[in-house]
Backbone bond lengths (Angstrom), bond angles and torsions (degrees), N, CA, C in turn:
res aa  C-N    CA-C-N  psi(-1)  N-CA   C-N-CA  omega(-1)  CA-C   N-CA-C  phi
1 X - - - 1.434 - - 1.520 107.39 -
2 X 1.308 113.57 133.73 1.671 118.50 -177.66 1.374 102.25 -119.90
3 X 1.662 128.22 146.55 1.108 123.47 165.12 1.465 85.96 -119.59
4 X 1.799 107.28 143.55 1.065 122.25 164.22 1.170 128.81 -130.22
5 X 1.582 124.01 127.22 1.331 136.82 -146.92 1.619 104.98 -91.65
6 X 1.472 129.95 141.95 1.733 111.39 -175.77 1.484 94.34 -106.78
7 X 1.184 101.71 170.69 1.679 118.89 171.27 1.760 101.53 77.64
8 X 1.117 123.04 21.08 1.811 124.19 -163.81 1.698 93.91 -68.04
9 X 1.328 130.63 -13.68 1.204 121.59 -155.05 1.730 94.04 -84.12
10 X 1.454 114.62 -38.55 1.254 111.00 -138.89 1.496 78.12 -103.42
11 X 1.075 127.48 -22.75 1.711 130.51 -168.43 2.004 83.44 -78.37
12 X 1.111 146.49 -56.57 0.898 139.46 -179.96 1.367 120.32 -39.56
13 X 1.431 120.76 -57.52 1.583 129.90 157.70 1.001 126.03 -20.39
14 X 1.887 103.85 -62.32 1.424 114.02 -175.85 1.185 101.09 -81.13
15 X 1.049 151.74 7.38 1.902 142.15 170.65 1.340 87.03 -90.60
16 X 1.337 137.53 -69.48 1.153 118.95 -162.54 1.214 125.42 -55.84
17 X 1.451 119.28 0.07 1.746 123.75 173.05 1.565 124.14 -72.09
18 X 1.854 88.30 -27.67 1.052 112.87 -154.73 1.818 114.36 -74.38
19 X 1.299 111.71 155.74 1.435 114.12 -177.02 1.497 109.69 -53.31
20 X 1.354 134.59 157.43 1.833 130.12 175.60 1.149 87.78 -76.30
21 X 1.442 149.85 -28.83 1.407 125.28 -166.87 1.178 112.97 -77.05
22 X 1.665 122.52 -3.82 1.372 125.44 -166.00 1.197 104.48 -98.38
23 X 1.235 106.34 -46.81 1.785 121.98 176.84 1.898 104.60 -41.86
24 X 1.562 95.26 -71.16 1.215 100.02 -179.89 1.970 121.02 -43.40
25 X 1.211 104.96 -43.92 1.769 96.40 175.71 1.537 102.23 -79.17
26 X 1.061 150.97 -14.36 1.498 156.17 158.07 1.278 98.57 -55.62
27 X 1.639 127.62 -38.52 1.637 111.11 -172.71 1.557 105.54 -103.55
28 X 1.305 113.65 -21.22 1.506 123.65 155.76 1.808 97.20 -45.15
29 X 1.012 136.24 -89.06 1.246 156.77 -151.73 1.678 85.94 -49.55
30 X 1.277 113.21 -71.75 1.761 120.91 -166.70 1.593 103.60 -43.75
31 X 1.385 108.80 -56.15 2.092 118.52 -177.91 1.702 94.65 -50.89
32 X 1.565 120.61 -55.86 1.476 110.59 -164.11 1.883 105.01 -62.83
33 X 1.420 118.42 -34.54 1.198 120.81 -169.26 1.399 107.18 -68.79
34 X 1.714 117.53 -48.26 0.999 133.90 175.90 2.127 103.49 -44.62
35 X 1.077 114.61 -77.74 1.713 125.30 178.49 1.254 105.12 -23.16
36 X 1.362 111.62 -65.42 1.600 129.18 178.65 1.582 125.98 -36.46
37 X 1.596 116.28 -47.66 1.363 139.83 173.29 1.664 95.66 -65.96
38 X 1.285 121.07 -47.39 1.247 122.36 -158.20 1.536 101.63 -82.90
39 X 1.162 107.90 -43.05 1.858 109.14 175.46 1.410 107.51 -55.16
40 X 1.268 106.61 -79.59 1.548 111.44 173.88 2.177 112.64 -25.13
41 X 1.296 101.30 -50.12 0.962 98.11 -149.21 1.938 102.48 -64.17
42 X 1.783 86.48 -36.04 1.726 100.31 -173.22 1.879 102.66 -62.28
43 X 1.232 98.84 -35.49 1.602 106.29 -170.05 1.977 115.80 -63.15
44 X 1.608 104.65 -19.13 1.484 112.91 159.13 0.993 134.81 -135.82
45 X 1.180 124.76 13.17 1.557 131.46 136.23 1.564 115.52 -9.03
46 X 1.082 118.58 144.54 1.586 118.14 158.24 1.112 102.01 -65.26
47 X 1.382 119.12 166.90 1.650 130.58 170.30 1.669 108.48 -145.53
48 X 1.203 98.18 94.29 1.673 86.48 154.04 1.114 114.99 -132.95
49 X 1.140 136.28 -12.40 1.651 152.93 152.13 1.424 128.52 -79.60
50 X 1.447 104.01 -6.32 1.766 113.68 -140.18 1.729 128.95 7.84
51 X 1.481 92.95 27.02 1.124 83.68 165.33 1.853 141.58 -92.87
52 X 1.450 97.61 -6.02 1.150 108.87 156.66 1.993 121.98 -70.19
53 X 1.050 110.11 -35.33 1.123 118.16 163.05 1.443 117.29 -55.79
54 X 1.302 116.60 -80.96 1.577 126.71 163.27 1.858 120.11 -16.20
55 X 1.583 114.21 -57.34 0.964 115.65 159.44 2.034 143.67 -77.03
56 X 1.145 86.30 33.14 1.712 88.81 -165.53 1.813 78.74 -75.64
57 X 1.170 107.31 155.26 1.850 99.13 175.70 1.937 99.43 -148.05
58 X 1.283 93.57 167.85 1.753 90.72 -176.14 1.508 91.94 -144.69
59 X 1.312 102.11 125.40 1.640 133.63 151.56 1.154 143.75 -68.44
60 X 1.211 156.09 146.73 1.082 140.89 171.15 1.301 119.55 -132.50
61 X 1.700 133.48 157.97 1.283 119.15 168.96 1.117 98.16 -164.16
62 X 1.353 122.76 -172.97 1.549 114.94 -156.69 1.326 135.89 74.60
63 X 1.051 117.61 37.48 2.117 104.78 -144.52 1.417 110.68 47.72
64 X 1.145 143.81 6.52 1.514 133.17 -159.15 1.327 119.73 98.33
65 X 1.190 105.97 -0.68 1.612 112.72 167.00 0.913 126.66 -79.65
66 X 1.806 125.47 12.08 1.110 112.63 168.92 1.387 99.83 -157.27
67 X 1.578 127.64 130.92 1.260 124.45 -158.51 1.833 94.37 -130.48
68 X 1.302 103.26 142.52 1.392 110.01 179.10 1.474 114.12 -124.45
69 X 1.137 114.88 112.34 1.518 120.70 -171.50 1.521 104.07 -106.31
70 X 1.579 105.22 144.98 1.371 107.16 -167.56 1.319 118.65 146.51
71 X 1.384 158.00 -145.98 1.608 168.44 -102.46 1.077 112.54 -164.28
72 X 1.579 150.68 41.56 1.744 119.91 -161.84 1.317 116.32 -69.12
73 X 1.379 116.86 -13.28 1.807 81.46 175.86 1.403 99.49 -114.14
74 X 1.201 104.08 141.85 1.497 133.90 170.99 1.409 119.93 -24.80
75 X 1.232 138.25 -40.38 1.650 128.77 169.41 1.295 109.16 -67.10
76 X 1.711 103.20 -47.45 1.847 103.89 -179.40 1.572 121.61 -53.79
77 X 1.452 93.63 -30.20 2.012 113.09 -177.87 1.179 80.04 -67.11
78 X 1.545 154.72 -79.23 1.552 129.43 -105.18 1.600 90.23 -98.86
79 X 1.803 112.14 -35.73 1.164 112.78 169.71 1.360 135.96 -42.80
80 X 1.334 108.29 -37.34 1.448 130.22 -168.70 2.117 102.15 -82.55
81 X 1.246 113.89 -34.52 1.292 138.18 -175.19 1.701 96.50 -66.80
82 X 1.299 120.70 -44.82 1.543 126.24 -168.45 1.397 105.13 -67.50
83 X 1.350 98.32 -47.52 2.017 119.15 172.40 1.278 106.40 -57.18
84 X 1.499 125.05 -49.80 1.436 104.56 -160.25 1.836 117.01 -100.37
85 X 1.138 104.65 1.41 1.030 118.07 -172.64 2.424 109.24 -123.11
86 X 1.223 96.42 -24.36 1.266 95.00 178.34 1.526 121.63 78.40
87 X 1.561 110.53 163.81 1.213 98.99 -169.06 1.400 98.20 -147.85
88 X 1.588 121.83 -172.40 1.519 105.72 -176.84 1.754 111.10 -79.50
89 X 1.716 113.93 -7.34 1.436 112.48 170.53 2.043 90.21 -114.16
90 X 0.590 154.88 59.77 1.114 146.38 -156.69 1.235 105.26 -153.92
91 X 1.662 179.31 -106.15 1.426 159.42 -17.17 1.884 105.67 -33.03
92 X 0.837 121.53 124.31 1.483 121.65 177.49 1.721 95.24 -69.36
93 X 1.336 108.95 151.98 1.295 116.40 174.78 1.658 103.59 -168.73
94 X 1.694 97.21 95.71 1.228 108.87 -166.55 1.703 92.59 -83.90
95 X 1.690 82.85 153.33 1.732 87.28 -175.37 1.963 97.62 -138.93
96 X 1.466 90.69 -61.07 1.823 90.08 172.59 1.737 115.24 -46.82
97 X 1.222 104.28 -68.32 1.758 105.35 170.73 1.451 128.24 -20.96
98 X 1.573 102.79 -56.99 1.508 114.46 -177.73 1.424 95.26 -62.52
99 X 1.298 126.93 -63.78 1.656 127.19 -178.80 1.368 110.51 -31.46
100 X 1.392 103.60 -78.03 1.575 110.97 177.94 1.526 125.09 -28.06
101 X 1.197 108.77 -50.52 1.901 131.78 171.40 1.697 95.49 -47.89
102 X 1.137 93.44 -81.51 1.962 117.43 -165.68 1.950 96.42 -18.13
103 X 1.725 88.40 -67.95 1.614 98.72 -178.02 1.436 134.24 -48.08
104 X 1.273 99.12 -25.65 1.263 133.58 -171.84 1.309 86.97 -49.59
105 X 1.550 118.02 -74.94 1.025 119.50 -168.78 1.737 128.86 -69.21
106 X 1.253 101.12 13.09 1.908 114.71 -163.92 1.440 102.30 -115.56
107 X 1.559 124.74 -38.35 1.331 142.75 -162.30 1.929 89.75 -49.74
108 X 1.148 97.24 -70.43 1.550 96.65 -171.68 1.580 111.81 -33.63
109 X 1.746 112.24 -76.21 1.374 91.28 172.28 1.419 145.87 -21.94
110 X 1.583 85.94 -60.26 1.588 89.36 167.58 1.530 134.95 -37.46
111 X 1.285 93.46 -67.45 1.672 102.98 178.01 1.478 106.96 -56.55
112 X 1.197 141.06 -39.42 1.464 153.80 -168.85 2.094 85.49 -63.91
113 X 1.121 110.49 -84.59 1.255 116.04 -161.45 1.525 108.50 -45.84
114 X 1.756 129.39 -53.15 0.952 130.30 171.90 1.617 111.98 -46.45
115 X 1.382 116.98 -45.72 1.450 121.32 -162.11 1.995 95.09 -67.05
116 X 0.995 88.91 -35.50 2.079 88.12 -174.51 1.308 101.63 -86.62
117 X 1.549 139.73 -4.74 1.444 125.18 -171.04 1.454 90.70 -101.72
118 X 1.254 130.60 -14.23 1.324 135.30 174.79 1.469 139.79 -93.87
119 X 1.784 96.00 -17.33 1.490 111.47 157.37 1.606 113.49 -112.22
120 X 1.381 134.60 40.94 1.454 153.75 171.18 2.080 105.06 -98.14
């Protein structure tokens, strides 16, 4: 599952204007958001191997501005895809999605609180 953000070109510009102390609580904010997706996500996962659990992994790029939570290697991805989406022997049991959503709604705080603990 990918979420993709619009306007990244011009939001990129304007970060780079931006003070390093800002950047830095922006990637503070991204790592805590990032953990969060990944907790959640490990915390409902199916488990009968735990190895879907075990492997949830987080990326980063951007300086840290951009964190990708989720599967990197490819059997665990398609594996993880069967789980969250289901199959005709399968029960779907989305786990990344729900994470992703949840944060959705937290990200703001985050960045808000980091951005003011850093210009105080």
């Amino acid at each position: 599952m990918t979420v993709r953000v619009r306007g990244l070109e011009e939001l990129a510009k304007r970060l780079d204007e931006l003070p390093e102390e800002i950047k830095e609580a922006l990637r503070r904010a991204v790592k805590e958001s990032a953990e969060a997706v990944k907790k959640d996500t490990q915390e409902a996962v199916r488990v009968d191997t735990t190895n879907l659990r075990e492997k949830v992994d987080i990326t980063y790029s951007d300086s840290g501005l951009t964190a990708h939570v989720g599967w990197s290697d490819a059997d665990t991805a398609a594996y993880a895809t069967l789980h969250e989406h289901g199959t005709r022997a399968i029960t779907a049991n989305p786990a990344l999605g729900p994470a992703l959503e949840a944060e959705r709604a937290r990200i703001v705080t985050r960045i808000t609180d980091e951005v003011q603990r850093a210009t105080r």
